[in-house]
C-alpha positions as CSV (number, residue, x, y, z in Angstrom):
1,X,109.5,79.1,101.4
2,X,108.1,82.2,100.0
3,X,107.1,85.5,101.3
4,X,103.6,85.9,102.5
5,X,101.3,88.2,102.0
6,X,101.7,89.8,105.7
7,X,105.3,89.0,105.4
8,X,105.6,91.7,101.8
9,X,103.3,94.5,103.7
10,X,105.3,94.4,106.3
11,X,108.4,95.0,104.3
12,X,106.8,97.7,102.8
13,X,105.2,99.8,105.6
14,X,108.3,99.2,107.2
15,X,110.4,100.5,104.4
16,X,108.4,102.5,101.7
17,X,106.2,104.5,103.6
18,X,102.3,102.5,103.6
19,X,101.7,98.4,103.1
20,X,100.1,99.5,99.7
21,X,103.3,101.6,98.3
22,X,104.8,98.7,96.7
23,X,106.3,100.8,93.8
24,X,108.9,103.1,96.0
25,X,112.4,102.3,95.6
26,X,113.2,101.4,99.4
27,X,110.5,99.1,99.7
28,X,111.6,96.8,96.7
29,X,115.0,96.7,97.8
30,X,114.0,95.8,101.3
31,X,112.1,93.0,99.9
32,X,114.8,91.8,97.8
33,X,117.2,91.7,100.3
34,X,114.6,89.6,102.2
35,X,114.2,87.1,99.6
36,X,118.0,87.6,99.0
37,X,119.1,85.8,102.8
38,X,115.9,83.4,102.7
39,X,117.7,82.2,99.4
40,X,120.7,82.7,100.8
41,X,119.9,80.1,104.1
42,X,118.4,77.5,101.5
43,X,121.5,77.3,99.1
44,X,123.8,76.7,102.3
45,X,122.0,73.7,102.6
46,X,121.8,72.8,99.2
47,X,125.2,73.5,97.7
48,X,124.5,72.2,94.7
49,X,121.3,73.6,93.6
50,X,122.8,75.4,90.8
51,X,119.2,76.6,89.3
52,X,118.2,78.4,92.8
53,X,121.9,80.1,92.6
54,X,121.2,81.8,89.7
55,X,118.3,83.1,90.8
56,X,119.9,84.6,93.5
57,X,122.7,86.1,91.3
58,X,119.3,87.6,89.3
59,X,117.9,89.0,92.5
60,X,121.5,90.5,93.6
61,X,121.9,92.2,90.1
62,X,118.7,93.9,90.3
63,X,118.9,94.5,94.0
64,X,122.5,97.0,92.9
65,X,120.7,98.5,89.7
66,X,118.1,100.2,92.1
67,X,120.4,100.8,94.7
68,X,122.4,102.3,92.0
69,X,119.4,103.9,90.8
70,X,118.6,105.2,94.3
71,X,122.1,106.5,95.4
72,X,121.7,109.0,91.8
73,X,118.7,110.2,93.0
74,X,118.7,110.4,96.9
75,X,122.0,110.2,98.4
76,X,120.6,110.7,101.9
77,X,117.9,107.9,101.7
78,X,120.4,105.7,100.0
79,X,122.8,106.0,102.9
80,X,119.7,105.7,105.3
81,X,118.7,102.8,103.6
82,X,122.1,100.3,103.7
83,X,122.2,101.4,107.5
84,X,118.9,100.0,107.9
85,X,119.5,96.9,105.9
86,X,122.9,96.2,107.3
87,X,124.2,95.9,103.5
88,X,127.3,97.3,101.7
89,X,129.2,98.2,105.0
């Protein structure tokens, strides 16, 4: 199931600052790590959905180039950021 509309501005006031700041850095990641586990829960019950498991490994990559990205730039928000997300522990 995709994300909705309230779903995405969510994700982003939560994360990057106003529902309509959809370019900052800690809102896309946010909502790649929320389209990461949705993905995540389908492929455990599809094993063998190999087209959908790309995807994902598409999502991941991009997902660490601006977390990459991010932890050059703003070490603190970085580090604020994977607390919040409850990634790379």
């Amino acid at each position: 199931m995709p994300l909705t509309k309230e779903k995405k501005a969510d994700v982003f006031k939560t994360y990057g600052g106003s529902a309509t700041n959809t370019g900052s850095i800690e809102g896309q990641i946010a909502l790649l790590t929320e389209r990461i586990s949705q993905i995540s829960g389908h492929l455990q019950q599809n094993k063998k959905d190999f087209s959908t498991h790309r995807g994902l490994m598409q999502l991941v990559g991009k997902r660490k180039r601006l977390l990459n990205y991010m932890q050059k730039h703003n070490l603190s928000g970085y580090r604020q950021l994977i607390e919040k997300l409850g990634i790379r522990k």
